[in-house]
Steps between C-alpha positions, in 0.01 A plus 500: 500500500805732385541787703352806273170298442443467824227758635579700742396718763630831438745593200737646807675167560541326176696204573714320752753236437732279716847419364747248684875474393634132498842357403615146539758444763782255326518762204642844465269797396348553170756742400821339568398183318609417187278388213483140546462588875186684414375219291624227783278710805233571235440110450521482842211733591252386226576124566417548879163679418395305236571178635477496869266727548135372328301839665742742293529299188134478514392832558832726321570508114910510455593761217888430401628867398672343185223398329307835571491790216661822647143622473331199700773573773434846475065413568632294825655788630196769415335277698721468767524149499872530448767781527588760233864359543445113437239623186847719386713223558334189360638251752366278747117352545181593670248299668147724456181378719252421293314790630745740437519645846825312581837427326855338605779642278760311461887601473406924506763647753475235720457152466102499550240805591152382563228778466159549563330774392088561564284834402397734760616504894597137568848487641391233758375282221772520281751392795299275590472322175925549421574365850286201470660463135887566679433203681348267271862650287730424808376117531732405221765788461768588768475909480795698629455611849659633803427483841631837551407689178162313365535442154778546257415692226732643198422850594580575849203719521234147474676349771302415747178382480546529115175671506384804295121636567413693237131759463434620206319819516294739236584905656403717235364758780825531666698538199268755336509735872868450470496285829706148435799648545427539873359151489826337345737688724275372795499157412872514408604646827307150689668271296252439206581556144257652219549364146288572148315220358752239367725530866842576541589798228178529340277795470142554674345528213091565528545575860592170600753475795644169648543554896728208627734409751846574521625309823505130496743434732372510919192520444217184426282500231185594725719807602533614154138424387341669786721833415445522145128450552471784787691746251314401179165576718644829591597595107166404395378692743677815406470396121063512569525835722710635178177391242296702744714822416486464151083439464472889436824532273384622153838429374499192607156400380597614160767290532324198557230562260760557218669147568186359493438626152821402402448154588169467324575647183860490466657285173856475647625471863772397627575239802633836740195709401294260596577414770466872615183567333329171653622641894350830408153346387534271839587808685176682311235154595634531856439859540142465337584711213496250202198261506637235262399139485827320335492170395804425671660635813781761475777320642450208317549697169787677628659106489336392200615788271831448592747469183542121485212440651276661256690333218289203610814262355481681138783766382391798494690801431525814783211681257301207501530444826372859552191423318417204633537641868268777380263314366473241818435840729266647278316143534518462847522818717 
């Protein structure tokens, strides 16, 4: 089941996802390849999957960018089932499990990137699941390696293991007290990086930080896992010790309550607004102020009012859009 349907324990930890960087070893990086390079490594790729490997061409769906609509591209990557860049782009292919939870992009910056990404606190699982999937990969393609350095990757900072852990994690509590500054500058200064929703360059937009590593290289992939779990525990930690503060704020309780109205009887919204009025009504259910029964959970309509993906495959115009998103929250929260 795709990560944001997935029900989950607390709304502290939203999602975890495993991503390994791959590139074959007779051919140069994605990047300094010319066009019939691409298309040469490309056929490559999908050939080996499709053909040699029965498991993956059983259980994956292969999506060729080219014969997406920008907006179907766009869907993939408000799912997170491929990168905001290769949706931009419009080049290269994607195998998708036919679950959801997994996907193996093809020709993004390097050559392949298999991801798995489940809901909730599941690091273990998700490695577990893309290393059993690496090797079932490595049977029939020679991956660049190096005794000394671990994988080559086109960005030096990959090389390695090739392996970014990333949490995903809801902290409206420590962003309303003013407190994730501290938290980023912590996690900076132990080699961790904090991105917003969609990664590298994006905005955290309804409270939603990515926690990931930054070192690849010296370090095994039980290293890394067992760090970022230990410092996502200690976040949430702070991020639930924060809520307690806050249970007596009248401000804040306003607050809450007012996005909560918004959401149920609001005729336009936008994607960005709701995204933050859906964390403060999550925030508000958590802290025992609101007493709602939804029809669906938050985070799942954070994803499914995204723009393209609220489109459902029609064109729509931005105002339409608007209405349409309203009209799904009013529905369902």
């Amino acid at each position: 089941m795709i990560w944001y349907k997935e029900k989950q324990d607390n709304d502290v930890i939203v999602s975890t996802r495993i991503r390994l960087a791959r590139n074959l070893e007779k051919y140069p990086f994605t990047e300094t390849l010319t066009n019939s390079g691409k298309e040469k490594v490309l056929g490559e790729l999908k050939e080996s999957i499709m053909n040699n490997n029965s498991t993956l061409s059983k259980d994956f769906t292969l999506y060729e960018m080219k014969n997406l609509k920008k907006s179907e591209r766009q869907s993939l990557a408000e799912k997170h089932l491929i990168s905001p860049d290769m949706a931009k782009n419009g080049f290269g292919a994607v195998f998708i499990s036919n679950d959801e939870n997994m996907s193996v992009m093809l020709m993004e910056e390097d050559h392949l990137r298999l991801q798995v990404i489940m809901g909730g606190n599941k690091l273990k699982e998700a490695f577990d699941l893309a290393n059993k999937v690496d090797d079932a990969l490595e049977e029939n393609l020679d991956f660049a390696f190096s005794e000394k350095f671990g994988y080559l990757t086109a960005c030096p900072t990959n090389t390695g293991t090739g392996m970014r852990a990333s949490v995903m994690m809801h902290l409206p509590a420590l962003t309303i007290t003013g407190n994730i500054g501290k938290i980023i500058s912590s996690v900076r200064s132990i080699g961790l990086t904090v991105r917003g929703l969609y990664g590298e360059g994006s905005k955290a937009y309804g409270n939603l930080y990515q926690i990931s590593n930054q070192i690849t290289l010296g370090v095994t992939e039980e290293e890394i896992i067992e760090k970022l779990q230990n410092i996502t525990s200690q976040i949430a930690k702070h991020e639930i010790e924060s809520r307690d503060e806050l249970k007596q704020n009248d401000a804040v309780i306003d607050k809450l309550w007012r996005s909560y109205g918004t959401l149920k009887f609001a005729r336009q919204i936008s994607s960005m607004e709701s995204k933050a009025l859906l964390s403060d009504v999550i925030l508000g259910e958590n802290l025992g102020i609101i007493d709602i029964k939804g029809k669906k959970p938050k985070i799942e309509l954070m994803v499914e009012t995204e723009p393209s993906l609220i489109m459902d495959k029609k064109e729509l115009s931005p105002e339409e859009r608007d209405k349409k998103r309203a009209e799904l929250l009013r529905e369902n929260v």
